[in-house]
N, C-alpha and C positions, 0 to 999 in steps of 0.2 A: 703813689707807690711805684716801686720800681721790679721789675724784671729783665733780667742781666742772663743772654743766655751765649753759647759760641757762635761765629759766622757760619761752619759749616753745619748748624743746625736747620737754616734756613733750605731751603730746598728753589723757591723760585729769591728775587729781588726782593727789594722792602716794598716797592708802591704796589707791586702785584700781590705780593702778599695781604697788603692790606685792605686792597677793595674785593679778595676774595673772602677777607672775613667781615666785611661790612663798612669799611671806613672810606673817609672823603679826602680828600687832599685838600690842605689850607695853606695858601701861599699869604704872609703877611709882609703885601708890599713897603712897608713903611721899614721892618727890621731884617727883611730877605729871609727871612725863618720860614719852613716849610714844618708842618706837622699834621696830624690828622686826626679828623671827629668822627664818632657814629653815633646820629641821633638817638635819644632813647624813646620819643613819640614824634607825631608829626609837625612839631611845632620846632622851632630853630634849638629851642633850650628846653628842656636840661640836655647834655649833651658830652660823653665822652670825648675826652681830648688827650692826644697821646703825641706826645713828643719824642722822637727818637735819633739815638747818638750811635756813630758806629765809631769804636774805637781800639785797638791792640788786637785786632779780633774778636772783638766783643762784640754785641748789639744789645742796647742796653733802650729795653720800651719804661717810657714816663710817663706816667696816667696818672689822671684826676679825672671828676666830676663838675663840670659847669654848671652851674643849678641857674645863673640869668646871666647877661650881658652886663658890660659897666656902665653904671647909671652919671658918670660924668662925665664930660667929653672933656679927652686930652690924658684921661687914668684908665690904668690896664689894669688894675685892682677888679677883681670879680670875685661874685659868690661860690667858692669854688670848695672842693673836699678833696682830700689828699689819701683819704683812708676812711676803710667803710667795707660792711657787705657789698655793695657793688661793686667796688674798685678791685676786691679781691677774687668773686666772682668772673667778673671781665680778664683779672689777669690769667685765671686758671680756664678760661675758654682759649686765649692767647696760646696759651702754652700748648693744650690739648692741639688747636688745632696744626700748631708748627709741628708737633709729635708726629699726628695724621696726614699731615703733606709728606714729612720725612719719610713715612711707614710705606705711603702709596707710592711716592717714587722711585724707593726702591724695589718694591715689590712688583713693580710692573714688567712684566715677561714682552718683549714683541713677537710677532707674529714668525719670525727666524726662529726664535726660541721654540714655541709651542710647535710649527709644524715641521723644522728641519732646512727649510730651504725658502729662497726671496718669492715673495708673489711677483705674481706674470705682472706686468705691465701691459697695461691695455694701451693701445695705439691711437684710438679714435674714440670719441666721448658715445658715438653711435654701436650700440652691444652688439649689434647683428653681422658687423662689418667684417 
């Protein structure tokens, strides 16, 4: 399944984004394709896998379901689900959490804002000094 949302929704990068929501970076050296998993127990699989395209201003996340690795060497064919309570689940935490980065970054005041004027600058790492 897919989730297609604008670039200026995103608030940090894609890789940062993605290991702040739990995801791995998977370099597949053989096709140069870069994409990303988050395990769903402690074993390699089953395993969320997200593929993503940035395009016209788009950012467009591609998820499935891995349920095992491919049992023949030389085939990328896997046990795999395309759609599903999980996948639709995962997408709507995706989304939630891009909303919630959005929501915090802007909403975040610095310390100019709240008190009026720049903090002092301390000179010496020693407080007494």
């Amino acid at each position: 399944m897919r989730l297609t949302i604008n670039s200026n929704q995103l608030s940090q990068n894609i890789p940062h984004f993605m290991r702040h929501i739990g995801y791995t970076l998977i370099r597949d050296y053989r096709t140069g394709k870069e994409s990303y998993s988050r395990r769903l127990t402690q074993n390699h699989y089953p395993r969320l896998h997200c593929y993503i395209f940035e395009q016209g201003g788009q950012v467009t996340f591609n998820l499935h379901l891995d349920q095992r690795p491919t049992r023949y060497e030389g085939q990328r064919a896997h046990a795999g689900e395309y759609d599903g309570s999980i996948i639709n689940d995962e997408l709507d935490r995706i989304h939630v959490n891009i909303i919630q980065q959005k929501a915090q970054r802007s909403s975040k005041e610095t310390f100019e804002d709240v008190i009026g004027e720049k903090p002092k600058k301390q000179t010496s790492w020693w407080p007494f000094a």
